[in-house]
C-alpha positions as CSV (number, residue, x, y, z in Angstrom):
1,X,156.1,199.1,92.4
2,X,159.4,199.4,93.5
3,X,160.2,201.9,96.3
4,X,162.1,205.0,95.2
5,X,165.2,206.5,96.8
6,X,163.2,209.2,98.3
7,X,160.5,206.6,100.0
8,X,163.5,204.6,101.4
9,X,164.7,207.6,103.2
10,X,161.3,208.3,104.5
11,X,160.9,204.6,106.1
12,X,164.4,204.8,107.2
13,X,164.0,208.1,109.3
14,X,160.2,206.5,110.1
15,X,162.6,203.8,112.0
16,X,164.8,205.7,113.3
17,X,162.1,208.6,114.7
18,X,160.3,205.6,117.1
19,X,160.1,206.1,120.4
20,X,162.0,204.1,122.9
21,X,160.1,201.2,124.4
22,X,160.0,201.9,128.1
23,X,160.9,199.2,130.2
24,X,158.2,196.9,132.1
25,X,157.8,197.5,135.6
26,X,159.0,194.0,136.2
27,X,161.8,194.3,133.8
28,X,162.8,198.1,135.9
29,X,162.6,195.5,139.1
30,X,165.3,192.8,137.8
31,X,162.9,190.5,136.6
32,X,161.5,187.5,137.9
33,X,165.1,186.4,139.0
34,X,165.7,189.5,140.4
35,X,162.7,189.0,142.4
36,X,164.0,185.4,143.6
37,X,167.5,186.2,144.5
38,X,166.5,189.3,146.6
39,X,164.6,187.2,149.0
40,X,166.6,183.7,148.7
41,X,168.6,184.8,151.7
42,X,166.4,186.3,154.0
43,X,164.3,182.9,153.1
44,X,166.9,180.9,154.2
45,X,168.2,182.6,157.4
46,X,164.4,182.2,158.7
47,X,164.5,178.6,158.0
48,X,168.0,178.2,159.1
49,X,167.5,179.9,162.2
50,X,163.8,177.7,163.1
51,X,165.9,174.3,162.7
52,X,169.3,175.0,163.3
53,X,169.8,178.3,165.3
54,X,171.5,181.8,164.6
55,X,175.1,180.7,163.7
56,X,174.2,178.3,161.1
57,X,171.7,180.3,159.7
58,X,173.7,183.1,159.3
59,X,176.4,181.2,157.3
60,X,173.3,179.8,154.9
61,X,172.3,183.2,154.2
62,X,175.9,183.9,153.1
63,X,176.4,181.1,151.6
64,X,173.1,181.3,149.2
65,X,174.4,185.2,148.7
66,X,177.4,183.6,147.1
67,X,175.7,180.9,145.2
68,X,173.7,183.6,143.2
69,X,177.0,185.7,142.4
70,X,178.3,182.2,141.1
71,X,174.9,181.4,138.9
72,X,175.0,184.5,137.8
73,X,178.9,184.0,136.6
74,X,178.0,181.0,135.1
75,X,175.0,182.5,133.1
76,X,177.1,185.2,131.6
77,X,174.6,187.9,133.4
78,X,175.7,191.2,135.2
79,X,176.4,190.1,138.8
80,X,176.1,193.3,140.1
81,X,172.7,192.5,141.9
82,X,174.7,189.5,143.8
83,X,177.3,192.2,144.6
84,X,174.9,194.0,146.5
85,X,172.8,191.9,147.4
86,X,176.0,189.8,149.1
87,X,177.0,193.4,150.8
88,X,173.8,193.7,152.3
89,X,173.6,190.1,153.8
90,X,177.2,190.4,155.2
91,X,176.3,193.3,157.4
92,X,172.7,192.1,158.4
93,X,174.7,188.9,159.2
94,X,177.7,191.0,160.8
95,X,174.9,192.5,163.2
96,X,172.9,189.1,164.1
97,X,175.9,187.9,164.9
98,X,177.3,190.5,167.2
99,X,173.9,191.3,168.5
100,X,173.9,187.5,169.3
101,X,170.0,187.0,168.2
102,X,168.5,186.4,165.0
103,X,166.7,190.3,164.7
104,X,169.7,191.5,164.6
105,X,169.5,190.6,160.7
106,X,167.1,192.8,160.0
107,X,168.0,195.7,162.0
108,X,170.4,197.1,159.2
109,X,167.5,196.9,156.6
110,X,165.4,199.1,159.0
111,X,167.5,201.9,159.1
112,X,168.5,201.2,155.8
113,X,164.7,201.9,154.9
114,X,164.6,205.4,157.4
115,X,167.8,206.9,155.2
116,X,166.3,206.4,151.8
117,X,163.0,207.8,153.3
118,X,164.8,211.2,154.7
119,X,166.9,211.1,151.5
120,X,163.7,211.3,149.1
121,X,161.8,213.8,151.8
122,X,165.0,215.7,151.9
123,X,165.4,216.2,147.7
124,X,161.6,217.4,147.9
125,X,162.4,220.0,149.7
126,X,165.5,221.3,147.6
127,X,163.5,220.9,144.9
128,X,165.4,217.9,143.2
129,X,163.1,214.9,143.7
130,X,165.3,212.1,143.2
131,X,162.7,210.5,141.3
132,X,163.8,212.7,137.9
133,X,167.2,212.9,139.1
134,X,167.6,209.3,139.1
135,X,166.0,208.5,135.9
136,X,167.7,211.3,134.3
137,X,171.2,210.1,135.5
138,X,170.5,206.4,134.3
139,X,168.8,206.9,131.0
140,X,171.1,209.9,129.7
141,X,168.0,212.5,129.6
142,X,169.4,215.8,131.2
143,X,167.8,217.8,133.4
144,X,165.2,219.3,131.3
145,X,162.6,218.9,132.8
146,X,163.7,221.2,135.9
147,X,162.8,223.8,134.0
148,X,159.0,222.7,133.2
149,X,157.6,223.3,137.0
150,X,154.7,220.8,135.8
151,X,157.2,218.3,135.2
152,X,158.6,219.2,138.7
153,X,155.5,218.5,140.6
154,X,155.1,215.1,138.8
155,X,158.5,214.2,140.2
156,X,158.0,215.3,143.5
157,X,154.9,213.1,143.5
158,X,156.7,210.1,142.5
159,X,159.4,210.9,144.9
160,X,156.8,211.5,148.1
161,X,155.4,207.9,147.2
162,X,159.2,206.7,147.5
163,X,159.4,208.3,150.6
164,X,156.1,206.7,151.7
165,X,157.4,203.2,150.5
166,X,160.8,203.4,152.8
167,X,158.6,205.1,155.6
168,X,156.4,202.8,156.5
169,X,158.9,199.6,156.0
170,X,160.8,201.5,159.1
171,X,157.6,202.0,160.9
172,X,156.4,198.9,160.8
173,X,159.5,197.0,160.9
174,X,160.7,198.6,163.6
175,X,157.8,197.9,165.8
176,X,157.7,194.5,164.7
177,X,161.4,194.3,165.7
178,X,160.7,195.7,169.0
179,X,157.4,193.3,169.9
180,X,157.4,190.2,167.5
181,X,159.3,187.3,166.4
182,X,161.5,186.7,163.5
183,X,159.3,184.9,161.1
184,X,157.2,188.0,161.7
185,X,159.6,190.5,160.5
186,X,161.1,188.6,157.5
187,X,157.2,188.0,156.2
188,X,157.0,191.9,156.6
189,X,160.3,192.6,154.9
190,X,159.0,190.1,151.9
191,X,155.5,191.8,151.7
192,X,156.7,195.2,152.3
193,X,159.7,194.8,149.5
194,X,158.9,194.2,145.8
195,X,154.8,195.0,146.3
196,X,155.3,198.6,147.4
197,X,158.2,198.9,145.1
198,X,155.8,198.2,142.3
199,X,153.4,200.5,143.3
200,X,156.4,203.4,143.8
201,X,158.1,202.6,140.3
202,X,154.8,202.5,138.6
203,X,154.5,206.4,139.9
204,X,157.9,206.8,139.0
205,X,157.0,205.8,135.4
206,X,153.7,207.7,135.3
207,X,155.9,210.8,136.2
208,X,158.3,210.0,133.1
209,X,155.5,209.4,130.2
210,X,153.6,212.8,131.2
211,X,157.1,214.9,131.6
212,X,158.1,212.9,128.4
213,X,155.4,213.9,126.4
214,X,155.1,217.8,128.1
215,X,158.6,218.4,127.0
216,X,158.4,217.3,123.7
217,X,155.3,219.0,122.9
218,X,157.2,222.1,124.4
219,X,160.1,221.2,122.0
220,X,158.1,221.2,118.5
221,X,156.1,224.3,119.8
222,X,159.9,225.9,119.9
223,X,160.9,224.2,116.5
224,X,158.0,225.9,115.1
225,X,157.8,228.9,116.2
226,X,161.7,229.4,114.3
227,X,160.9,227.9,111.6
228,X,157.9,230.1,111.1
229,X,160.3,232.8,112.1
230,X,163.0,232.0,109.2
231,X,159.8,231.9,107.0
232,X,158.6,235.6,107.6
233,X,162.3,237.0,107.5
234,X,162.4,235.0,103.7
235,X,159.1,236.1,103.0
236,X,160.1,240.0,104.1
237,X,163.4,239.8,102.0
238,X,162.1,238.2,99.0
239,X,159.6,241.3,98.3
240,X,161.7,243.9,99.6
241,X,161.9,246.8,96.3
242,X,165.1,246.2,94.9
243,X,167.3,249.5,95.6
244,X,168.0,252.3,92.4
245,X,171.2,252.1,90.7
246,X,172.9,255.6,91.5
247,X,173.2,257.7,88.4
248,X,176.8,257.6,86.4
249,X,178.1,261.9,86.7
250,X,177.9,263.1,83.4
251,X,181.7,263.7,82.1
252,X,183.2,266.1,79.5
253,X,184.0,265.1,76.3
């Protein structure tokens, strides 16, 4: 049978009614090579610095910082992670060499790490967990869901294990900085880096599907409630009695 006009509509609204598919946790982390490319230089500067000494191995880390802007270039792909991740090596580099000794590369990532905590602690307390607010501002949602204080308190959860995440990479960072070597505190800045982020995005994206669907559920209880409103005022004026016509005056003839 062939499909009429009316059923092609359907299907095409059906299409265009789906959902967005939410991006994998790995896919919200820069992928696999995302993954590779954040840790190539610490990687190297550890190695580096075990054979050759601070000097080299602070040119090596720069060096492979570059290479992945140029890969990057060369693969047609955004090279915005290189950008940064070039910006952060320069000054962990700038303060190793400086500091003359090879923690000095980590010590910007440390405090680094006790900014972003006070920063997500801090939008807690104003009652703007950065959690929604960052979401919001990169997927084009609004703020919306400020004014569902459900969807508030999921934030502020996802925002408190954030806060955690960047807490305890200063704590113990620091205290490895202060007592053990360097191939200690790069293995701690590997372990502590994409495995707690995993565990703080997947509460970021717990708080999204729940606020998700409590704000669209509160959306078609509001679309309902007018349309049944627009339905009783029909209803009211469609058997309203129908006024009487006002008599002619009777004229002289």
């Amino acid at each position: 049978m062939t499909p009429t006009n009316g059923q092609d509509v359907t299907e095409e609204n059906t299409k265009t009614e789906e959902p967005e598919k939410m991006p994998t946790m790995l896919e919200q982390m820069g992928g696999v090579s995302g993954l590779v490319y954040s840790s190539l230089p610490v990687v190297v500067f550890v190695l580096v610095n075990t054979f050759a000494g601070l000097y080299p191995a602070i040119w090596s880390a720069l060096g492979s910082a570059v290479l992945i802007g140029v890969v990057l270039a060369v693969r047609k792909g955004s090279i915005q992670p290189a950008v940064s991740g070039l910006f952060g090596v320069g000054i962990a580099a700038f303060i190793a060499y400086r500091t003359g000794s090879a923690k000095g590369f980590f010590l910007f990532g440390i405090w680094q790490s006790l900014v972003y905590a006070g920063a997500f602690v801090l939008s807690i307390v104003v009652r703007w967990p950065l959690a929604g607010v960052v979401w919001s501002f990169l997927n084009g949602r609004g703020t919306a869901w400020r004014k569902d204080k459900p969807s508030v308190r999921d934030y502020d959860i996802a925002t408190l294990v954030w806060a955690l995440v960047f807490g305890s990479r200063f704590v113990v960072q620091q205290w490895l900085y202060d007592t053990a070597s360097v191939g200690w505190l790069a293995f701690a800045r590997l372990a502590m880096g994409y495995p707690l982020m995993a565990i703080a995005v997947a509460a970021t994206v717990w708080a999204v599907r729940r606020s998700d669907k409590r704000l669209k559920a509160i959306e078609e209880a509001e679309a309902t409630e007018v349309r049944e409103t627009e339905e009783q005022l029909r209803a009211r004026y469609a058997t309203a009695p129908e006024p009487h016509p006002t008599a002619k005056p009777v004229t002289e003839s």
